[in-house]
C-alpha positions as CSV (number, residue, x, y, z in Angstrom):
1,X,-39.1,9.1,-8.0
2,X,-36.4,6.3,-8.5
3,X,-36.5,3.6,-5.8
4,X,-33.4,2.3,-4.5
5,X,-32.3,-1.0,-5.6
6,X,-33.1,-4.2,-3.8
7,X,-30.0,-5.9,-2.4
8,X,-30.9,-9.7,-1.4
9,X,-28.0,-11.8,0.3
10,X,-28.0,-15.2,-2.0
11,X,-25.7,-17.3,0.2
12,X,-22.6,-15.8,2.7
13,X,-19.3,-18.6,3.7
14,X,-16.6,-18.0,6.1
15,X,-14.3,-16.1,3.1
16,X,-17.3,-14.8,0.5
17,X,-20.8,-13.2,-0.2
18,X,-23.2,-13.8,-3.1
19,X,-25.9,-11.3,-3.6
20,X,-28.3,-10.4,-6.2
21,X,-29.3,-6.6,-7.4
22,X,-32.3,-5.7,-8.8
23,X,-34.9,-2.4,-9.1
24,X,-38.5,-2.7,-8.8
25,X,-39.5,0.0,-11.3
26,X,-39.7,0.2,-15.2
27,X,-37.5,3.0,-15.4
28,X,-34.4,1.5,-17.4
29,X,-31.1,0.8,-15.2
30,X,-27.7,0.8,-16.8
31,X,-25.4,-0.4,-13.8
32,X,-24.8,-0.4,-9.9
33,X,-22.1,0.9,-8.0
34,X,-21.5,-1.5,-4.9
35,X,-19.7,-0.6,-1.6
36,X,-18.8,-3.3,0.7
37,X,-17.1,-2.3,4.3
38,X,-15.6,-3.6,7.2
39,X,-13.7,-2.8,10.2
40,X,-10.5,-4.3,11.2
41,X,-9.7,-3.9,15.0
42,X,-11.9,-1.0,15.5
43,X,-9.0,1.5,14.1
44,X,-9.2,1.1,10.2
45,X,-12.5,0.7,8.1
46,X,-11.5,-0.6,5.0
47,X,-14.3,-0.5,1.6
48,X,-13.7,-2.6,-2.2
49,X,-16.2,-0.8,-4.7
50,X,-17.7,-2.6,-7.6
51,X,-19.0,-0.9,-10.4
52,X,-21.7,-3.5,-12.6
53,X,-23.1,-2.9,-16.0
54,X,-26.7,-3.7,-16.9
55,X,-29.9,-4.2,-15.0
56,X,-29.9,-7.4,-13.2
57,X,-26.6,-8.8,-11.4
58,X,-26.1,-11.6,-8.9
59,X,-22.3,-11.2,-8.0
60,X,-19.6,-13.1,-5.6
61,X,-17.5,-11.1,-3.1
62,X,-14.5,-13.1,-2.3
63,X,-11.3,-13.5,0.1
64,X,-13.2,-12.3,2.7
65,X,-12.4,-12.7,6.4
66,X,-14.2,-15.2,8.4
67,X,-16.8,-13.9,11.2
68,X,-16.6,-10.3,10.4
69,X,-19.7,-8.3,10.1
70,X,-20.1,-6.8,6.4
71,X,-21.8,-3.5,5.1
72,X,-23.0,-3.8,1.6
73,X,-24.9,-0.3,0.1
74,X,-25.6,0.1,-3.7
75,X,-27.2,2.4,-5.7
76,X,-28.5,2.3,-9.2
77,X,-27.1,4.1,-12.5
78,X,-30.6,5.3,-14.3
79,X,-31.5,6.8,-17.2
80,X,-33.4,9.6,-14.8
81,X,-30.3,9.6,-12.5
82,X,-28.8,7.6,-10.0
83,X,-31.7,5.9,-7.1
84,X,-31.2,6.2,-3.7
85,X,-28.8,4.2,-1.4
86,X,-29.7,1.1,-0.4
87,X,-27.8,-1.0,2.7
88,X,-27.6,-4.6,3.8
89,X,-25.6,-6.2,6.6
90,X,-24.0,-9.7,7.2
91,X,-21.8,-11.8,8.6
92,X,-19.6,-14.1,7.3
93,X,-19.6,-17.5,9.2
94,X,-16.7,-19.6,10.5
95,X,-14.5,-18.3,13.4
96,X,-12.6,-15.0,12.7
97,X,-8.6,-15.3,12.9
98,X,-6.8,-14.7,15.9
99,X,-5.0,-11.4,15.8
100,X,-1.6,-12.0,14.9
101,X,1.0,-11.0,17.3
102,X,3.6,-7.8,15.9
103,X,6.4,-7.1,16.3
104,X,8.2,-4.1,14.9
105,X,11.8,-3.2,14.9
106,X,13.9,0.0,13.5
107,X,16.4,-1.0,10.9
108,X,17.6,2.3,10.3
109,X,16.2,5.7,10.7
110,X,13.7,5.1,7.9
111,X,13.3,1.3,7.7
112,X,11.4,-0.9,9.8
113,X,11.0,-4.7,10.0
114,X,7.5,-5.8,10.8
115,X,7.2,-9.5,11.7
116,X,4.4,-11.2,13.0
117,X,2.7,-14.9,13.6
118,X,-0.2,-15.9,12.3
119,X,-1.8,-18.4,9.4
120,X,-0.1,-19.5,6.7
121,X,-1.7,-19.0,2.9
122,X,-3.7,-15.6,4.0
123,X,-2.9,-12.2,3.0
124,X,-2.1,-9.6,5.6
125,X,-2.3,-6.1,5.7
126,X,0.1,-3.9,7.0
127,X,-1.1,0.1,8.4
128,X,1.3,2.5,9.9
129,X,0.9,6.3,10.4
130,X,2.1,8.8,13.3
131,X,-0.8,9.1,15.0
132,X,-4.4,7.3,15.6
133,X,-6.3,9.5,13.5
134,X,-4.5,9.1,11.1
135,X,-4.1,5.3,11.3
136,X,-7.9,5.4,10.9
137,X,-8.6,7.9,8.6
138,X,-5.6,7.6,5.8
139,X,-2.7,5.3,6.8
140,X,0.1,4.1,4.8
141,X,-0.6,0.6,3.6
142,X,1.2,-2.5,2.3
143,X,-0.2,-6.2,1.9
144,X,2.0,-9.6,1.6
145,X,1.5,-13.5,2.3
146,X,4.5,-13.5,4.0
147,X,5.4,-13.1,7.9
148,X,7.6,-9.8,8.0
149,X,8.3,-7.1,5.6
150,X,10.5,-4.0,5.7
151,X,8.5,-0.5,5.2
152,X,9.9,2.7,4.8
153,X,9.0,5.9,6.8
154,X,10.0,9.3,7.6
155,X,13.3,9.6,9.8
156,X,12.4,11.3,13.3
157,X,8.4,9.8,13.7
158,X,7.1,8.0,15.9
159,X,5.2,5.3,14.1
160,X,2.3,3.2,15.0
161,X,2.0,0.2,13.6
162,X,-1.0,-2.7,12.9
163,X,-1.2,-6.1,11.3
């Protein structure tokens, strides 16, 4: 039977995580693949895979949000197969940003200006689809540093729209 790995939280700050990986059996490891998630505003989970050759790893997640609860689960690559799942939770310290305030406007009948206020030198996100579900589930996306952008969508939908 292969074990799943051990995930051990090193250190956490308010914008990354450092954690080590390891397996606690002889049976010879080849990589990990790493899942990290978290939830923005309850409507969109988001996820960054990493996939890490060889059989010990201490790795650094960064740009990270401050104050938001984080799911890491691994799993081991073995020369038997690949191990179980394993799972880990933390939260990054500091105080989480305040939601910025959007503002969305039709240019035309398939353009639309998105501006917002917010912190300067972060990167935002920008999700839009017709309905909730979808907003969750598979929205369209963009990111940018700045305060607005213009994103293109189908003429005669309703849109929803989240920064």
């Amino acid at each position: 039977v292969i074990p799943p790995p051990v995930i051990h939280i090193e250190s956490y700050s308010e914008d990354s995580i450092s954690f080590s990986l390891k397996m606690t059996t002889n049976i010879k490891v080849s990589g990990y693949v790493v899942n990290i998630y978290w939830t923005f505003d309850t409507h969109r989970q988001e996820k960054r895979t990493l996939v890490i050759e060889g059989e010990k790893s201490i790795q650094k997640v960064a740009n990270l949000t401050a104050h938001t609860p984080y799911e890491i689960s691994a799993w081991a690559k073995t020369e038997l197969g690949d191990s179980p799942l394993s799972f880990v939770h933390v939260v990054t310290s500091g105080t989480r940003p305040v939601s910025p305030s959007l503002k969305a406007k039709a240019i035309n009948q398939t353009a639309v200006e998105c501006s917002w206020t917010g912190p300067r030198n972060v990167v935002y996100g920008i999700f839009y689809a017709t309905s909730f579900l979808e907003l969750y589930r598979s929205p369209h996306n963009s990111t940018t540093s700045a305060h607005n952008i213009t994103v293109l969508v189908q003429r005669d939908e309703q849109y929803l729209f989240l920064v």
